[in-house]
N, CA, C and O atoms as CSV, one atom per row, in Angstrom:
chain,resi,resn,atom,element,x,y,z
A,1,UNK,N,N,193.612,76.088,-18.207
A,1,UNK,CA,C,193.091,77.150,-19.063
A,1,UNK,C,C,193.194,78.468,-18.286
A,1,UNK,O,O,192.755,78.503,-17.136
A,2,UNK,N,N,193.810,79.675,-18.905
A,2,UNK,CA,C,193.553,80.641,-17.895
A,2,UNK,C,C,192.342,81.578,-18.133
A,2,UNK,O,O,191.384,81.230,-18.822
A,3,UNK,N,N,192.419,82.564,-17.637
A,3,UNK,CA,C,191.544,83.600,-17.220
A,3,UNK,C,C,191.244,83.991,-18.489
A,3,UNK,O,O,190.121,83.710,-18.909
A,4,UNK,N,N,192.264,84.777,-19.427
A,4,UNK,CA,C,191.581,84.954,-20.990
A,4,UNK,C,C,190.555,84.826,-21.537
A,4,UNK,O,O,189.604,85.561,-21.802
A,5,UNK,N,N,191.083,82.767,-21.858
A,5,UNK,CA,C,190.658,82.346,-22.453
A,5,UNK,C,C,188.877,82.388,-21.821
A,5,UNK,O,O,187.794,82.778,-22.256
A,6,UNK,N,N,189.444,81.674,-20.448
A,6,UNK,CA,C,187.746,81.059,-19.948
A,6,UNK,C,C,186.806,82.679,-20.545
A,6,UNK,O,O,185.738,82.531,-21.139
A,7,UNK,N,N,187.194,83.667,-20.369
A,7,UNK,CA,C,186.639,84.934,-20.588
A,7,UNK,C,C,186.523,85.184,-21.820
A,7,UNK,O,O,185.648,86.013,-22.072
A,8,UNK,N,N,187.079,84.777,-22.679
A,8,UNK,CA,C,186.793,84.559,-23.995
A,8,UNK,C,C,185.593,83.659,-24.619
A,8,UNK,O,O,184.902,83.817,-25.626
A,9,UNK,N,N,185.617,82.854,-23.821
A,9,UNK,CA,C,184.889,81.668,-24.317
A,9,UNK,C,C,183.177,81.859,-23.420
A,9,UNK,O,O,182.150,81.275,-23.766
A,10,UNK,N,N,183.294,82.716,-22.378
A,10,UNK,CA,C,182.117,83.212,-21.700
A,10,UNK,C,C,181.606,84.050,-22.761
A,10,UNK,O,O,180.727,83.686,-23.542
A,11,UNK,N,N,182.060,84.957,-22.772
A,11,UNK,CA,C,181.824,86.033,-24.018
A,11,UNK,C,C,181.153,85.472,-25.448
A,11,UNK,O,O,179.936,85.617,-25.560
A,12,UNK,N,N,181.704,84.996,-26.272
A,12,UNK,CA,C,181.354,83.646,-27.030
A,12,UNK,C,C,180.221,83.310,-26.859
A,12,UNK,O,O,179.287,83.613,-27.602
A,13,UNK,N,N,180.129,82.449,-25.573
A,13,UNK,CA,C,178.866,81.682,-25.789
A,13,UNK,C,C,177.670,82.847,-25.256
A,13,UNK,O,O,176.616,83.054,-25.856
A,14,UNK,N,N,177.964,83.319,-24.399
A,14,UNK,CA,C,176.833,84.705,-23.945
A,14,UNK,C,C,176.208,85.563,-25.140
A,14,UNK,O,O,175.009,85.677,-25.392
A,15,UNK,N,N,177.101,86.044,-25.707
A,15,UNK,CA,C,176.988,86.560,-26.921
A,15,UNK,C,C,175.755,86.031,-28.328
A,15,UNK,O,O,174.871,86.614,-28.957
A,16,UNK,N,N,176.415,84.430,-28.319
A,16,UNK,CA,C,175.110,83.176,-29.167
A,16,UNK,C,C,174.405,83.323,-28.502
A,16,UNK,O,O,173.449,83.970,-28.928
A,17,UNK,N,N,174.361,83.035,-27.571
A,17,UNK,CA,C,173.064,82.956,-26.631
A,17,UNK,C,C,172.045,84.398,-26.810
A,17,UNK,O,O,170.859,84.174,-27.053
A,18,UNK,N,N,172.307,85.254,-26.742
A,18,UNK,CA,C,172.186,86.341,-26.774
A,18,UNK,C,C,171.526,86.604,-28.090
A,18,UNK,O,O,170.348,86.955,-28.153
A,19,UNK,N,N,172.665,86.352,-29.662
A,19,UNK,CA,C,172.226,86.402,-30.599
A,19,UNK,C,C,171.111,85.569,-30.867
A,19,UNK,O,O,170.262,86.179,-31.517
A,20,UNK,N,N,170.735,84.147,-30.547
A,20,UNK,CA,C,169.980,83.764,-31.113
A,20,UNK,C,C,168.640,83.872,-30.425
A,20,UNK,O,O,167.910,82.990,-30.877
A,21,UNK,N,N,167.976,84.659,-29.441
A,21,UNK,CA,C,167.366,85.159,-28.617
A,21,UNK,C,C,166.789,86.311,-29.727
A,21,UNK,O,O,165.673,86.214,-30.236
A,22,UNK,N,N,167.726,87.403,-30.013
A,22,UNK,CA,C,167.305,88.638,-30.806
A,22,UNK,C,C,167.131,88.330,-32.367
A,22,UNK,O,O,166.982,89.260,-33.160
A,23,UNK,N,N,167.155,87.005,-32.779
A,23,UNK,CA,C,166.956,86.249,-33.967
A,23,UNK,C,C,165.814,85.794,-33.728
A,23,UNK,O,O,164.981,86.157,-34.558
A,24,UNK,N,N,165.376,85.040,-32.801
A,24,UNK,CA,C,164.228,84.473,-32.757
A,24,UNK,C,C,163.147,85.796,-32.642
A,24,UNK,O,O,161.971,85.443,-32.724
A,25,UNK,N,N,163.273,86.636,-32.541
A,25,UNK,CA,C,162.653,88.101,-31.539
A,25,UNK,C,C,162.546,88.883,-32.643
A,25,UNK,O,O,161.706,89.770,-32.488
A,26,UNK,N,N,163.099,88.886,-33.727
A,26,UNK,CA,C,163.346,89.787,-34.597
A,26,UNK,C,C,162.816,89.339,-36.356
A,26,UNK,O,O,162.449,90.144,-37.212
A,27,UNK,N,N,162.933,87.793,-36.508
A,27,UNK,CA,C,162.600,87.214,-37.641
A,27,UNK,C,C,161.132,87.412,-37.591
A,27,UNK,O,O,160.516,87.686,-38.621
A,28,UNK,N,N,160.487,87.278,-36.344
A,28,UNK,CA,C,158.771,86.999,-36.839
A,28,UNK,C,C,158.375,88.067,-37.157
A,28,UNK,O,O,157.311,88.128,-37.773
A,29,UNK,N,N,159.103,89.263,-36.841
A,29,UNK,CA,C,158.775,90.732,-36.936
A,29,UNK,C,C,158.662,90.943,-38.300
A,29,UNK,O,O,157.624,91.255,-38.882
A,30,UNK,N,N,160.193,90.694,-38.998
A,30,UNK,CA,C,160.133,90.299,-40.147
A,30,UNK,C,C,159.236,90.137,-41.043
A,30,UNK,O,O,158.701,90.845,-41.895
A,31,UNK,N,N,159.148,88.782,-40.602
A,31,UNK,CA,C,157.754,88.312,-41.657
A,31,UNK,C,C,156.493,88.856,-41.367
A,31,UNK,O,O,155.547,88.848,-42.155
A,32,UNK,N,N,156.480,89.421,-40.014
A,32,UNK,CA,C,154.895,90.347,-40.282
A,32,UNK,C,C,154.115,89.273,-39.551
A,32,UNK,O,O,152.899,89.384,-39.710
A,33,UNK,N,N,154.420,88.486,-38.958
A,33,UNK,CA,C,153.650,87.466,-38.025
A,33,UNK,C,C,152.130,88.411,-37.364
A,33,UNK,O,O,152.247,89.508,-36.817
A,34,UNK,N,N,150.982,87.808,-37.539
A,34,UNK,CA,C,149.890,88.038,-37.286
A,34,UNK,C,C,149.892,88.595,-35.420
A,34,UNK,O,O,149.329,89.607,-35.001
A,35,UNK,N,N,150.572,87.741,-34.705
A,35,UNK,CA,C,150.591,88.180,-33.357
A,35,UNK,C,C,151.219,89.250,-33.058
A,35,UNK,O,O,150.677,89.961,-32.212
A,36,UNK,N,N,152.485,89.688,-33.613
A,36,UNK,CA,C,153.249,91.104,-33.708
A,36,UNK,C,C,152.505,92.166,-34.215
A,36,UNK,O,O,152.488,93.305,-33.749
A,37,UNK,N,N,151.968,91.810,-35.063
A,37,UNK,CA,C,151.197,93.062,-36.039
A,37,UNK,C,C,149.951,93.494,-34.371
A,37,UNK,O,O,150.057,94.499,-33.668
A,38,UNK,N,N,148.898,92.340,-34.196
A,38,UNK,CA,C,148.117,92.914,-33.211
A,38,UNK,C,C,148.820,93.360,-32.167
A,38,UNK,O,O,148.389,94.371,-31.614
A,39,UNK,N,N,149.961,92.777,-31.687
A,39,UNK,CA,C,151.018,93.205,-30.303
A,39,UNK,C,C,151.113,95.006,-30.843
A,39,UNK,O,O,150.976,96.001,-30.132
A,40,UNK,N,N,151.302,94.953,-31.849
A,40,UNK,CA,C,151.780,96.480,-31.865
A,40,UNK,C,C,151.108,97.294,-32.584
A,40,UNK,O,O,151.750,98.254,-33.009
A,41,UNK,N,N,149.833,97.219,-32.912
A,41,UNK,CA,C,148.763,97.865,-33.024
A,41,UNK,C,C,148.387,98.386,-31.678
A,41,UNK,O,O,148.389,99.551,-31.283
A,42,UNK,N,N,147.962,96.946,-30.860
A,42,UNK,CA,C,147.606,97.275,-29.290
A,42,UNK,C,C,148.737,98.661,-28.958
A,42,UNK,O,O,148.280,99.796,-28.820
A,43,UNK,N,N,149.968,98.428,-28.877
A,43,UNK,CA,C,150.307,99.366,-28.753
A,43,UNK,C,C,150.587,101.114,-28.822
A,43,UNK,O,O,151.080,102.082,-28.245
A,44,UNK,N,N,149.726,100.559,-30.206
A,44,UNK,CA,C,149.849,102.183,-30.700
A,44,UNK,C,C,150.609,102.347,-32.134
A,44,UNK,O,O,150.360,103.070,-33.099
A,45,UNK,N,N,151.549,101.468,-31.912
A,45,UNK,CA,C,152.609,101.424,-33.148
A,45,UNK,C,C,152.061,101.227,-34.709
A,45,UNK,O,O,151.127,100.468,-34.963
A,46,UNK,N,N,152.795,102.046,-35.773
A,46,UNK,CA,C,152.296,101.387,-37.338
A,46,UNK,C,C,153.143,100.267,-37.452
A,46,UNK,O,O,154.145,99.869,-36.859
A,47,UNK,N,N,152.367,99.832,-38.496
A,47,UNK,CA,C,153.005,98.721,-39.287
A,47,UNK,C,C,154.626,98.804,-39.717
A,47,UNK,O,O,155.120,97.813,-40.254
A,48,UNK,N,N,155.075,99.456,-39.585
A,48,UNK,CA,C,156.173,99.759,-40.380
A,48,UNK,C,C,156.899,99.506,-39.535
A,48,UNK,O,O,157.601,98.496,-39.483
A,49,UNK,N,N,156.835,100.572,-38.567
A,49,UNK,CA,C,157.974,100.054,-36.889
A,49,UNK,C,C,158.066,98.916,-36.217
A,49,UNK,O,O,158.812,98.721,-35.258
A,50,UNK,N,N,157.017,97.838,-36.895
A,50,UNK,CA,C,156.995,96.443,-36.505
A,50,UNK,C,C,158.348,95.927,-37.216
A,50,UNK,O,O,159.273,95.341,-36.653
A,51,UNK,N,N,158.242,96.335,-38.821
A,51,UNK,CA,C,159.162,95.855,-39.213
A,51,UNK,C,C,161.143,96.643,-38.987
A,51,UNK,O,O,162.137,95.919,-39.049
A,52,UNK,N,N,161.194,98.004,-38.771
A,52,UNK,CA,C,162.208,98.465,-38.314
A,52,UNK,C,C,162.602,97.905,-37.014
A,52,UNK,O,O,163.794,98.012,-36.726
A,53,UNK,N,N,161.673,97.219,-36.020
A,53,UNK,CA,C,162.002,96.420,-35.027
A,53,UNK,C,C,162.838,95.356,-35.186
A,53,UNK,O,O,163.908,95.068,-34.650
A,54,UNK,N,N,162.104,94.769,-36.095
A,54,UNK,CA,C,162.632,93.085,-36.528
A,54,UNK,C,C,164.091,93.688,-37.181
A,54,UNK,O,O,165.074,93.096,-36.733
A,55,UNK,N,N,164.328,94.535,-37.952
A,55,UNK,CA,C,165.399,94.861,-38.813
A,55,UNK,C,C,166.138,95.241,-37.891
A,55,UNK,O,O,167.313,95.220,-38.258
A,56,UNK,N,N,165.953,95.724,-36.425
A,56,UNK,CA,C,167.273,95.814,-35.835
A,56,UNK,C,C,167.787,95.098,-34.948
A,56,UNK,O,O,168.988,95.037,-34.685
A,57,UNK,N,N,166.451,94.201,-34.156
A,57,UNK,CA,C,167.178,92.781,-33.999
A,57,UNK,C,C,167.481,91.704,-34.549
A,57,UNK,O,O,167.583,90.605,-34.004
A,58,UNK,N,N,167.605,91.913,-35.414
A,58,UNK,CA,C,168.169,91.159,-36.730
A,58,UNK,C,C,169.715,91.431,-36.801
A,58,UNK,O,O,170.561,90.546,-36.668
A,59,UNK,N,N,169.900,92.332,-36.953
A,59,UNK,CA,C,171.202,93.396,-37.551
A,59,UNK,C,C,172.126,93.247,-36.374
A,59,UNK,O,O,173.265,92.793,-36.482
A,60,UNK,N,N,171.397,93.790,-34.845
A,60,UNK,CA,C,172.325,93.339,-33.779
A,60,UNK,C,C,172.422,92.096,-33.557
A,60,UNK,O,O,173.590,91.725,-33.438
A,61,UNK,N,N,171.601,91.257,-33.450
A,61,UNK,CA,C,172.290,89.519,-33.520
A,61,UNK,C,C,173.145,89.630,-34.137
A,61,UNK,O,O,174.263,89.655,-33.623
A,62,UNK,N,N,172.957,89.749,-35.587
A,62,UNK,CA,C,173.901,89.603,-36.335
A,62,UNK,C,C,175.321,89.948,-35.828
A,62,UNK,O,O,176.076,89.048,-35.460
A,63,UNK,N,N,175.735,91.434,-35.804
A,63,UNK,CA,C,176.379,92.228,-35.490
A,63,UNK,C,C,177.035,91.725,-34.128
A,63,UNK,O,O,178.210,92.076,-34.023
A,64,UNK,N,N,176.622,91.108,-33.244
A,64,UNK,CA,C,177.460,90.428,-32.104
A,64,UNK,C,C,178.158,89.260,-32.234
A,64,UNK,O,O,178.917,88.827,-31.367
A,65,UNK,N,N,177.954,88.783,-33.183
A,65,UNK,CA,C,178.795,87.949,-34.035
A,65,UNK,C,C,180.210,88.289,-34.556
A,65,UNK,O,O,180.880,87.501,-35.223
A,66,UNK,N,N,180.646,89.648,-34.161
A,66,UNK,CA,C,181.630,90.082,-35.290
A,66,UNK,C,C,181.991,90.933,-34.017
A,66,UNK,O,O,181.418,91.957,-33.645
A,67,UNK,N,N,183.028,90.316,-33.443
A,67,UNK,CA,C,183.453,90.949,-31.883
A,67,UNK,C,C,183.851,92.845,-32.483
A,67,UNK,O,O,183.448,93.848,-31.894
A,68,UNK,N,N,184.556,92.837,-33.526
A,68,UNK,CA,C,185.060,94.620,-34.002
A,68,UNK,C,C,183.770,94.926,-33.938
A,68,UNK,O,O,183.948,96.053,-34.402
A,69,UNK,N,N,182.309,94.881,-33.714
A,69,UNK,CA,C,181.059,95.555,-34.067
A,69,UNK,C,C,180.028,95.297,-32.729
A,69,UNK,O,O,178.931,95.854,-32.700
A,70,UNK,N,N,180.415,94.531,-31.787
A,70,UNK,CA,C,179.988,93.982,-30.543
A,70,UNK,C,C,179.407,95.917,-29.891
A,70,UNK,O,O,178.264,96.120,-29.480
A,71,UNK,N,N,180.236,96.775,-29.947
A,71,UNK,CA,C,179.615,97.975,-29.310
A,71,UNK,C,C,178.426,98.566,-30.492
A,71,UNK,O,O,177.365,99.105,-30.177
A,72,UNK,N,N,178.806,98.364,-31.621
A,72,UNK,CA,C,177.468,98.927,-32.433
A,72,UNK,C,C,176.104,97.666,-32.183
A,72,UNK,O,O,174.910,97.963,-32.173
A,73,UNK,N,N,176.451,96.786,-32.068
A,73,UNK,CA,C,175.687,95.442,-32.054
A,73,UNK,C,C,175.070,96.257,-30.532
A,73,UNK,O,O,173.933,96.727,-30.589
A,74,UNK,N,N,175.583,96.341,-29.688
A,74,UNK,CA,C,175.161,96.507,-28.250
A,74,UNK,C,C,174.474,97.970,-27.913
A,74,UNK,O,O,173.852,98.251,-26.889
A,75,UNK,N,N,174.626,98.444,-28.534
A,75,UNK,CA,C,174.235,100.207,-28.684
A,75,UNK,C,C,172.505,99.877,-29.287
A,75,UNK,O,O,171.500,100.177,-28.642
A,76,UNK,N,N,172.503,99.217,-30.626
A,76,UNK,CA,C,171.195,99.077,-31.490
A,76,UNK,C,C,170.136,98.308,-30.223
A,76,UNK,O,O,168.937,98.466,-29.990
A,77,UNK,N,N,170.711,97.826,-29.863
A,77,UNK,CA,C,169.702,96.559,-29.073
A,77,UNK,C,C,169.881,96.990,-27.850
A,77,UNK,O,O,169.650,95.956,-27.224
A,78,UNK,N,N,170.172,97.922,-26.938
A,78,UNK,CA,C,170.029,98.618,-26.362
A,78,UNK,C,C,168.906,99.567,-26.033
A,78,UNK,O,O,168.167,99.639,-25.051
A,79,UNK,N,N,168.996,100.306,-27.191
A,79,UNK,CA,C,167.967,101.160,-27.498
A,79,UNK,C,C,166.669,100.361,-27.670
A,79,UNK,O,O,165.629,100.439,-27.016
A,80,UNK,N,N,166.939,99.675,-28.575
A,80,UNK,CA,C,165.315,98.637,-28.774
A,80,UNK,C,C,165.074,98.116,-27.327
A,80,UNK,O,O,163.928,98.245,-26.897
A,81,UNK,N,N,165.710,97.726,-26.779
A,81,UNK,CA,C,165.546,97.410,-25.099
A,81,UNK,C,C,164.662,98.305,-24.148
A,81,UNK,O,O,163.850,98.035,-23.263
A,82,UNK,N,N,165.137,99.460,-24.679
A,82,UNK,CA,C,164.647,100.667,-24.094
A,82,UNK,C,C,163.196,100.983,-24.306
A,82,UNK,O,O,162.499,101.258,-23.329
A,83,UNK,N,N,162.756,100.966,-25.363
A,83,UNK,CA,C,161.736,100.939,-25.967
A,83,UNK,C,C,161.037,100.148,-25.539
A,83,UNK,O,O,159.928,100.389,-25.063
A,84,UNK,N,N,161.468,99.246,-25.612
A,84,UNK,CA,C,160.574,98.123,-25.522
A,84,UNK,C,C,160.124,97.892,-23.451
A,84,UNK,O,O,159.155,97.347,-22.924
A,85,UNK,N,N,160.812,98.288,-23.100
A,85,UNK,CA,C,160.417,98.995,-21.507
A,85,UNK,C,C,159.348,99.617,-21.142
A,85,UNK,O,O,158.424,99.431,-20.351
A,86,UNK,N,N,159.916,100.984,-22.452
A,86,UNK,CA,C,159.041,102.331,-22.157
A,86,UNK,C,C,157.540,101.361,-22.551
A,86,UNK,O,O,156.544,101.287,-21.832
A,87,UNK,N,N,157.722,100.756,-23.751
A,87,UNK,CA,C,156.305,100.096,-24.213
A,87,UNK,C,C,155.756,99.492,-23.033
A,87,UNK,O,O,154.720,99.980,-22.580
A,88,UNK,N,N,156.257,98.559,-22.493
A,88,UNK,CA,C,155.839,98.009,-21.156
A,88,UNK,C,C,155.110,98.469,-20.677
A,88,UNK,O,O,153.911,98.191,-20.716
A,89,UNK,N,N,155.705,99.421,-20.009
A,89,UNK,CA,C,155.053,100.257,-18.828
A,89,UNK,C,C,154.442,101.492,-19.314
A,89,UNK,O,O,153.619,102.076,-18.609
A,90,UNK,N,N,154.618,101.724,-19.916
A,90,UNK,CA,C,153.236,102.783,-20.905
A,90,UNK,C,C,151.717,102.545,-20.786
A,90,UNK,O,O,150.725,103.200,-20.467
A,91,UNK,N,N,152.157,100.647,-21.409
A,91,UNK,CA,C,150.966,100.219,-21.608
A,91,UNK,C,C,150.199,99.438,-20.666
A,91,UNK,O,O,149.205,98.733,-20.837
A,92,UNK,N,N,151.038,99.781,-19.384
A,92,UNK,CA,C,150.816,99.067,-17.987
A,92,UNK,C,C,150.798,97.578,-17.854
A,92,UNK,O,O,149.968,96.966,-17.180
A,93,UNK,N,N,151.744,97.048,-18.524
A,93,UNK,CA,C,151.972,95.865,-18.684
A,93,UNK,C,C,153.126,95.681,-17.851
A,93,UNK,O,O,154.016,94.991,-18.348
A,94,UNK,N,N,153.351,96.222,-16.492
A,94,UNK,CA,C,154.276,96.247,-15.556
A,94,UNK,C,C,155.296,94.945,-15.764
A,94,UNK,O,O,156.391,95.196,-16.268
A,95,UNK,N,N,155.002,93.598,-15.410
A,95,UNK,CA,C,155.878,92.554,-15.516
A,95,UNK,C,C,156.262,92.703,-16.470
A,95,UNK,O,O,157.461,92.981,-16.430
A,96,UNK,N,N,155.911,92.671,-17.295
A,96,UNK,CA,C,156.649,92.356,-19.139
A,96,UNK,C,C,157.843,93.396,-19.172
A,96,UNK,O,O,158.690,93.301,-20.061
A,97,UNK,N,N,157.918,94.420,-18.180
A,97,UNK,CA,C,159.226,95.070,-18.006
A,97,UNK,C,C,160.934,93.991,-17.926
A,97,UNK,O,O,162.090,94.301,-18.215
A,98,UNK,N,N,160.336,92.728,-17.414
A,98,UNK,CA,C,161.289,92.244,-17.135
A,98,UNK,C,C,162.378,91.190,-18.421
A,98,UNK,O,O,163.543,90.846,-18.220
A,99,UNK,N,N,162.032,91.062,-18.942
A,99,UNK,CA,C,162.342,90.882,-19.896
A,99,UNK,C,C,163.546,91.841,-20.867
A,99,UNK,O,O,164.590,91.334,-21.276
A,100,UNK,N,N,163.267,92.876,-21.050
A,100,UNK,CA,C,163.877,93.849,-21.488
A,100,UNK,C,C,164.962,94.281,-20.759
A,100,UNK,O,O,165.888,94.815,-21.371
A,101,UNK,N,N,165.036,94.109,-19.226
A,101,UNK,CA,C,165.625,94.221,-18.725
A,101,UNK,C,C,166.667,93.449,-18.338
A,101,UNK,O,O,167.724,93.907,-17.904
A,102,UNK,N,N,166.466,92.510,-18.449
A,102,UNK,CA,C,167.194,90.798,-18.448
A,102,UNK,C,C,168.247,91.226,-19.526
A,102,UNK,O,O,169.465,91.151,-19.369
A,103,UNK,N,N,167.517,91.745,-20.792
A,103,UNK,CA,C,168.353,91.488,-21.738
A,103,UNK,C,C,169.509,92.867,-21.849
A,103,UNK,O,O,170.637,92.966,-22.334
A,104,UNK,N,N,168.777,93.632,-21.282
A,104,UNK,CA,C,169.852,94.848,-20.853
A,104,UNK,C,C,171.201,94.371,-19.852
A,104,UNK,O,O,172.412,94.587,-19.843
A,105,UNK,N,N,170.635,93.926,-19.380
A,105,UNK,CA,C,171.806,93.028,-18.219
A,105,UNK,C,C,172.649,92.098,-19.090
A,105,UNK,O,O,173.875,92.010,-19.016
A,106,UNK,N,N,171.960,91.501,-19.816
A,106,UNK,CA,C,172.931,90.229,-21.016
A,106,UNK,C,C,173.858,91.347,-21.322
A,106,UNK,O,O,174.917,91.380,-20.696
A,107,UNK,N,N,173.556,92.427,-22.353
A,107,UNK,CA,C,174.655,92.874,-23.379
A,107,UNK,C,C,175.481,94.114,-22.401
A,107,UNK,O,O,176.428,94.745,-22.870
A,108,UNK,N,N,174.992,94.328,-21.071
A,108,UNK,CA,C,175.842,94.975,-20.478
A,108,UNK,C,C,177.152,93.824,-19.930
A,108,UNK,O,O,178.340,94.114,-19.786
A,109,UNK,N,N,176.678,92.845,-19.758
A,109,UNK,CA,C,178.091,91.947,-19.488
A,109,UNK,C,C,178.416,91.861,-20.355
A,109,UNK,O,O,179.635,92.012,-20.427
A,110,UNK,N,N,177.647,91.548,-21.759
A,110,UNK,CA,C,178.859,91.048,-22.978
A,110,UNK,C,C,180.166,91.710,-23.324
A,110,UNK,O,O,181.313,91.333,-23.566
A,111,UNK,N,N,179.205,93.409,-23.207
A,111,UNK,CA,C,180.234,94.607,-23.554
A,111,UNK,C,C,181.326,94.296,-23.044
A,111,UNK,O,O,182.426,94.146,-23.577
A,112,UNK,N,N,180.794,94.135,-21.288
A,112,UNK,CA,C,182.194,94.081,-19.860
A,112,UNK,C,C,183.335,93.045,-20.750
A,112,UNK,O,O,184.490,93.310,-21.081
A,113,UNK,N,N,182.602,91.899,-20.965
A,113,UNK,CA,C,183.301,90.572,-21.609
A,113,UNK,C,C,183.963,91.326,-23.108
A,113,UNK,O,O,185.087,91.825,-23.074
A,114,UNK,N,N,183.380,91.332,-24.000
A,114,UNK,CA,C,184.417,92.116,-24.640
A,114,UNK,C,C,185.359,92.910,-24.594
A,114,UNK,O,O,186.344,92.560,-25.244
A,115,UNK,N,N,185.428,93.898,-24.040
A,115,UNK,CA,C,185.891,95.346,-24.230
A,115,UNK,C,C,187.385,94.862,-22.955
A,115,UNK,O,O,188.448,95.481,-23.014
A,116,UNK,N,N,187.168,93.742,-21.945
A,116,UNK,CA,C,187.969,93.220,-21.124
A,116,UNK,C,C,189.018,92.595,-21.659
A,116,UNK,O,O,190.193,92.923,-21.493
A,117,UNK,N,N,188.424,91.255,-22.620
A,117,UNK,CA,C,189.495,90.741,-23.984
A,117,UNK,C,C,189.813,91.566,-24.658
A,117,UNK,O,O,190.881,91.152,-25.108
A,118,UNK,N,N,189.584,92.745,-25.182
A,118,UNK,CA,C,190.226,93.377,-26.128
A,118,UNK,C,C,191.145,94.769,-25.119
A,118,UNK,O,O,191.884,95.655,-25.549
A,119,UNK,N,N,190.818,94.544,-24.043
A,119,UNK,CA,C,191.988,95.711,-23.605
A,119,UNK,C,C,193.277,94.490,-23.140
A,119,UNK,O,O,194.402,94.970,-23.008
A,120,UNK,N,N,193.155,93.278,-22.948
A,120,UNK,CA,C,194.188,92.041,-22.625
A,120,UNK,C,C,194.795,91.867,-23.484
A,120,UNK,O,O,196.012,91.749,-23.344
A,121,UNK,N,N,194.085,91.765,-24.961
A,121,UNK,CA,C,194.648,91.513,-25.728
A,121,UNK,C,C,195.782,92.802,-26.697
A,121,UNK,O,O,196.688,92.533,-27.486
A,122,UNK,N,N,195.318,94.089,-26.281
A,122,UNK,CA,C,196.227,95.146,-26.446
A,122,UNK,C,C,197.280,95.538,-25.778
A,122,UNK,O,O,198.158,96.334,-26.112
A,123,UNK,N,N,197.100,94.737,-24.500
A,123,UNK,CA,C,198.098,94.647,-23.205
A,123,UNK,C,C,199.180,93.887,-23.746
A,123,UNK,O,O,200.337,94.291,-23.874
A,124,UNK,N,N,198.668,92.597,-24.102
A,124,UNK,CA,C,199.861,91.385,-24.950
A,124,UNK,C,C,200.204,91.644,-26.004
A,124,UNK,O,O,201.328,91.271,-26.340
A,125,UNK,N,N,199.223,92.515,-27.109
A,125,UNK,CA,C,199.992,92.918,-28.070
A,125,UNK,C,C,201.505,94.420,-28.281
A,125,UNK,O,O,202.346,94.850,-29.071
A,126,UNK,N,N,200.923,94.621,-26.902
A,126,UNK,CA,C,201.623,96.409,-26.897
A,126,UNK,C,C,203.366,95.350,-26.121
A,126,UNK,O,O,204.552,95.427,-26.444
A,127,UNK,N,N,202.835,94.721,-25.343
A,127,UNK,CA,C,204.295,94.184,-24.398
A,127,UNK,C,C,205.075,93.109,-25.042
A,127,UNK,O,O,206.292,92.970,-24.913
A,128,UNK,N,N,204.371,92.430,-25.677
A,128,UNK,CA,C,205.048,91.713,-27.190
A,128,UNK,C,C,205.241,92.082,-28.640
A,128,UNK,O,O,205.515,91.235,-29.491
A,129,UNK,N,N,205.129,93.037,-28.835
A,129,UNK,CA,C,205.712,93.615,-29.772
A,129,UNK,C,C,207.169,94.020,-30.371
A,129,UNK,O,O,207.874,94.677,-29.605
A,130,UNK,N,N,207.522,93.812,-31.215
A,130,UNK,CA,C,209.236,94.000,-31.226
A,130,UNK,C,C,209.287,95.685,-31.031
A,130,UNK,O,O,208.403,96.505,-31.276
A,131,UNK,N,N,210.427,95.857,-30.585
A,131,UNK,CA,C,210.752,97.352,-30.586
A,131,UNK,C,C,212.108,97.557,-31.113
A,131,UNK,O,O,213.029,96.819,-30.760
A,132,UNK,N,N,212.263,98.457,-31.884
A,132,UNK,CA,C,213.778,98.793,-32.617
A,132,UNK,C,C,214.446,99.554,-31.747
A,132,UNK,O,O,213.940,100.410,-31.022
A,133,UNK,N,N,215.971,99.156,-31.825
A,133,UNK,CA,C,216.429,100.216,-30.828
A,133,UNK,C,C,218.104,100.474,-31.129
A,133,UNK,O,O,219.058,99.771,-30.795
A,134,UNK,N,N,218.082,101.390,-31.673
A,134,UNK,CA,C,219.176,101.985,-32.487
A,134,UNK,C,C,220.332,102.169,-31.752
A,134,UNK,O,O,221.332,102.654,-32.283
């Protein structure tokens, strides 16, 4: 197997892994789960941004699923990453920094892992390509 592929298939599974992490993270938000609602009251937060939470880790799971959308997927959940930091340590909940950060580290490799296959794969498509030549 070469290099590509195995890098393909890292990507792939990092990526699920990844997605179903910001699925699990994002559905209870969703539904308005009783522990989220007090989590982010404590915080400060309305009701509402509980649910724009869930709606965007929702959207980026989703969205990393669909390698053409992997940088919008990685941009959204990024930012919520961020946030969710600043929340941390705002609320002097120092460790719980780590987490957020973990996952900042996930979608900064995924990107690497993507954006690596797709410049390989423009490499093989640009040098295999027919060319006309009059």
């Amino acid at each position: 197997m070469n290099r590509r592929k195995v890098r393909n298939i890292f990507a792939w599974l990092l990526s699920i892994i990844v997605s179903l992490a910001f699925l699990a993270a994002g559905i209870p938000k969703l539904l308005g789960r009783p522990a989220w609602i007090r989590l982010f009251s404590n915080w400060g937060y309305p009701k509402w941004f509980l649910l724009v939470i869930g709606a965007l880790e929702v959207l980026g799971a989703i969205l990393l699923f669909i390698p053409r959308f992997t940088a919008y997927a990685v941009a959204i959940l990024t930012v919520v990453m961020l946030g969710a930091a600043y929340t941390h340590v705002a609320n002097g909940e120092g460790l719980a920094i780590i987490r957020p950060l973990i996952f900042l580290f996930l979608l900064a490799i995924v990107t690497w892992l993507r954006r690596s296959s797709r410049k390989q794969l423009g490499t093989i498509a640009s040098t295999s390509a027919p060319t006309s030549e009059v």
